[in-house]
N, C-alpha and C positions, 0 to 999 in steps of 0.2 A: 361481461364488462366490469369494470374493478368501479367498488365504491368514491364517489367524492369528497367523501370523510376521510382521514388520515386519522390511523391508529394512532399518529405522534401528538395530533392534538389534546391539549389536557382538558382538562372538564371546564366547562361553561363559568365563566367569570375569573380564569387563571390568569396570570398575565405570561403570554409566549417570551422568550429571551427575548434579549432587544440585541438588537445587529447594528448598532453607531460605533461599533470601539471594538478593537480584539481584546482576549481575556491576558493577564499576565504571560510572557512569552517564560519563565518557570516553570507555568503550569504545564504545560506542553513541552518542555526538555529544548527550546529551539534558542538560538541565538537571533537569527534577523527576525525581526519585526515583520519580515516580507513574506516570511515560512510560515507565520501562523494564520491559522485563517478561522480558529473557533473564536466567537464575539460572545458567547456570555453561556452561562452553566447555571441551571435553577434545578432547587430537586421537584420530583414530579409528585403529586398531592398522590397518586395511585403507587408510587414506589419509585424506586429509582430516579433518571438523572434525564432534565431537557437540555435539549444542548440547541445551538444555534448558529451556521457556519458560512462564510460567505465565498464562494465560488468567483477567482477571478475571472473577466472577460479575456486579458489578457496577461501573460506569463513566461518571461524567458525559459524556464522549464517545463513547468506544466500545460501551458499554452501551444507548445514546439511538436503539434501534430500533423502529418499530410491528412488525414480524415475528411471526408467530404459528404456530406454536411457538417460542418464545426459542428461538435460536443463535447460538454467537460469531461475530462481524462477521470476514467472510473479508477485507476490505480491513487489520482488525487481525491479522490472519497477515499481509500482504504489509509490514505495520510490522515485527513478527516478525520475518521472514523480512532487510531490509532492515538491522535493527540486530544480529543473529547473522551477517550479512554483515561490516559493518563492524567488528564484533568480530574476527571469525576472520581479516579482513585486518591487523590490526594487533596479531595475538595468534600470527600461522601464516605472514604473510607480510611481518610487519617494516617496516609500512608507518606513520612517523612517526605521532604525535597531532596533531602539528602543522600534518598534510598538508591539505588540502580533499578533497572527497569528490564526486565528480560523479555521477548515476546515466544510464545509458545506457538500461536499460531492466529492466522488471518484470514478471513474467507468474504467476499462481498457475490450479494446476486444481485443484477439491474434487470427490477421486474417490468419498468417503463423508459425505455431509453429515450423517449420522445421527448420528457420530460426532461431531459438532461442538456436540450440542445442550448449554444453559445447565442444568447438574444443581445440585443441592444444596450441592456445594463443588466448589472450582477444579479449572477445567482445566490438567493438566502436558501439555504440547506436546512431543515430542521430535522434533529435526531432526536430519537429514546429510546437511550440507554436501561439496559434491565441487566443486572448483576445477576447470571446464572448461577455462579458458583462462587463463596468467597470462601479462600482458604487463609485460617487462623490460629497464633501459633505464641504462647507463652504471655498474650494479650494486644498479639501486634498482626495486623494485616500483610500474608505473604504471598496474596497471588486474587484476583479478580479474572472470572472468565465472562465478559459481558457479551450480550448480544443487545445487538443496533438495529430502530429499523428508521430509514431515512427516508426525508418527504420534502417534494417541495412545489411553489404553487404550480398550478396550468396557466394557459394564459387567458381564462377564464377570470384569474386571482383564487381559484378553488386549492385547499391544499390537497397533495394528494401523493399517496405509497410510493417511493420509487423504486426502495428494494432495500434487503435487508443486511446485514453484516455479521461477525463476528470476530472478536480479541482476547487471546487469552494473556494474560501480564501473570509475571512474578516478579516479585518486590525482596529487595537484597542488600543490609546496608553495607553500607562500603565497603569494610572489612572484610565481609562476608566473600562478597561481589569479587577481592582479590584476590584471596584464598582462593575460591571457585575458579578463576581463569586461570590461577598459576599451576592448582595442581593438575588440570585438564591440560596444560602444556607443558607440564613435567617438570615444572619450576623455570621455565626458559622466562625470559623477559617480554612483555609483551609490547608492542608498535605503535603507532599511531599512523594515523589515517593523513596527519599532516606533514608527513613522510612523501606523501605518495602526492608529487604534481603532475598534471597531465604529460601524459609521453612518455611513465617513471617507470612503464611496465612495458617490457620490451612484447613486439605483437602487428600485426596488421590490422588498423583498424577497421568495421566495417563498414560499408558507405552508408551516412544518415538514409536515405530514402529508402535503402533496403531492409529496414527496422521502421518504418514509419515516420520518421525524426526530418526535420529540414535543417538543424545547425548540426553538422559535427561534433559540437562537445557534449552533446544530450547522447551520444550512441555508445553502449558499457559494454560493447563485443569486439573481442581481438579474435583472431583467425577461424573466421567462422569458415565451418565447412557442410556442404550437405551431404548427409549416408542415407543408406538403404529405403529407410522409412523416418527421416529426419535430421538433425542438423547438430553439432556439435561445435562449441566456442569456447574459450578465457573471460572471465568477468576484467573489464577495465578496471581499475582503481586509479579514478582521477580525486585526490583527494581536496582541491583547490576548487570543485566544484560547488557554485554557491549554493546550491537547493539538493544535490546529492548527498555532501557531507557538510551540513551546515556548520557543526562543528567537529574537533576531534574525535575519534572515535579509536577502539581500542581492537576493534573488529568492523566487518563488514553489516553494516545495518540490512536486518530484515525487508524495509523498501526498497534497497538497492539490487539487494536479489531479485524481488517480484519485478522492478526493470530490468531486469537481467532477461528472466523469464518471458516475459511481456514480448519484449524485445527479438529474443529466440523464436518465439510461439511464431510472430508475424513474419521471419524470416524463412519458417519452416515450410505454413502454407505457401508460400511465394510458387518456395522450391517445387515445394510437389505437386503445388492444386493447381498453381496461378495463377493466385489470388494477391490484387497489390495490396499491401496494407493501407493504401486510401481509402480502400472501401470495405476495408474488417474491422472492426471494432470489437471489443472487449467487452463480454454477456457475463461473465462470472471469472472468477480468481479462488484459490482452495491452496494456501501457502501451509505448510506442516514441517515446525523447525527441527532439528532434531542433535544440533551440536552447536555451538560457534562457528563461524566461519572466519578463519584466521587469517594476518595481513600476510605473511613470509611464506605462504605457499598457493599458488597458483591453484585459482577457485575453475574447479570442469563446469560446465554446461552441457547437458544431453537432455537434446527434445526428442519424443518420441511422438509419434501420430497416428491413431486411433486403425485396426482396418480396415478395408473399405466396406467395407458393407456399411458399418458406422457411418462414413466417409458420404456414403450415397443417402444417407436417412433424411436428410434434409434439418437436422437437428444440428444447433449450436454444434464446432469441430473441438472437440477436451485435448489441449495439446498436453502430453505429461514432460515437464521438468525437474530432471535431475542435478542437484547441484551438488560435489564431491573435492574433497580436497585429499591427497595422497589414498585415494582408492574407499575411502568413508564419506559416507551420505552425509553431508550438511542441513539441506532440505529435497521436498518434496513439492512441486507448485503448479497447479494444474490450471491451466487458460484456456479457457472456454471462449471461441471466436464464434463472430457469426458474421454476413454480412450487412454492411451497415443500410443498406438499402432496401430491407424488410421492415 
């Protein structure tokens, strides 16, 4: 049975963040006010960064689950987790506003999902953040690999573990940032993401329910097909999309793939176990970036599904996603399903 102490708590007479107000929406790279959802950043008397985040009850995008029993969307912890990142980098390690922001990689495990489920009034999230690895370069901060572990109360009011994270960030000032795209696209001109309104990418899209999703415009898979041992699609690019691209973007964000993924994973088991995505839920995420993922060429998806012997273990299902543009790997992202009824 897990402790009812939380590692995140800090030592006896600290005072926890306070959750009345979100933190500057800067800090976090977001344009709406609606996107953020970290309410205060303290540094921790043991090291590193408290963070404190408030989980909507309800949410045109993040809310837009068939899941049965309602619980918050573990992909919006890895937002969470991603903008209390970028906070704590620019709030603990002095790293410009002005800088870019690269993600290397994302990893979440939900060790208590029980503790996640959708109640009566909002979820407060508490995180501590611990800077694994800070990389430094001529006096300036160019990269933070932190690890997260997030908590939050029972309904007891006891706080307690619910699972841990990881984010790797590298830091690039502008200049830099241009240089680095132009010459990895051979000097071509780069896009923007407010190019792309829904519908702008020719495709069949897939039906919300068969991705877990009840609106339509929450669903980022065009011609999805099932193979052998899995499923292959097109990433959408709806760029008008209020909580997908909040604002412009020069490439496809790192979140939008792991919905990408997310999305595949739950259309895969359909396919082959027969498993609806009302009753799968999402046990871990393992995203590993490995290029930009560019607007002018049609982003692959290939889920792969573990074999059966795995299959019959009775152990979380690891769906592996491949994300490729002109025959190169963009990412790697692996979603661990289980059923939500365990």
């Amino acid at each position: 049975m897990s402790t009812r102490i939380s590692t995140v708590l800090p030592p006896a007479g600290t005072a926890l963040p306070r959750t009345d107000s979100t933190i500057d929406r800067a800090l976090v790279h977001r344009s709406a006010l609606s996107e953020v959802f970290v309410t205060a950043m303290v540094p921790d008397p043991r090291g590193g960064t408290l963070a404190s985040a408030q989980l909507p009850r309800s949410h045109a995008y993040w809310g837009d689950h068939s899941l049965a029993p309602a619980c918050h969307d573990p992909v919006l912890l890895m937002e969470v987790c991603r903008q209390a990142a970028l906070a704590a980098s620019h709030l603990q390690h002095g790293v410009p506003r002005t800088d870019k922001f690269i993600l290397t990689h994302q990893d979440l495990r939900i060790t208590r999902p029980e503790l996640l489920a959708r109640g009566t009034r909002p979820t407060t999230l508490l995180l501590r953040l611990d800077p694994e690895r800070v990389r430094e370069r001529d006096g300036r901060t160019t990269g933070v690999d932190y690890v997260l572990t997030l908590a939050v109360a029972d309904g007891s009011g006891a706080v307690q573990d619910a699972g841990r994270a990881t984010v790797g960030l590298r830091f690039k000032a502008a200049g830099e940032y241009q240089e680095l795209r132009l010459r990895g696209r051979e000097g071509r001109p780069m896009g923007s993401t407010a190019d792309f309104a829904t519908g702008a990418v020719a495709g069949e899209p897939v039906a919300a329910p068969l991705v877990g999703r009840r609106l339509p415009e929450n669903a980022v898979l065009l011609d999805v097909t099932a193979t052998g041992r899995g499923a292959t699609s097109t990433l959408r690019i709806a760029g008008d999309h209020p909580s997908l691209f909040d604002h412009p973007q020069d490439h496809l964000p790192g979140m939008v793939l792991i919905e990408g993924a997310r999305q595949l994973a739950l259309y895969t088991v359909r396919e082959h176990i027969g498993l609806a995505p009302g009753k799968v839920r999402v046990q871990a995420v393992d995203a590993r970036y490995e290029r930009f993922a560019e607007l002018d060429s049609p982003l692959r998806l290939e889920a792969l599904l573990p074999d059966w012997e795995a299959l019959l273990s009775g152990a979380p299902i690891p769906v592996e996603v491949l994300a490729t543009q002109d025959g190169a790997a963009n990412c790697r992202i692996v979603v661990d399903l289980e059923l939500a009824c365990r």
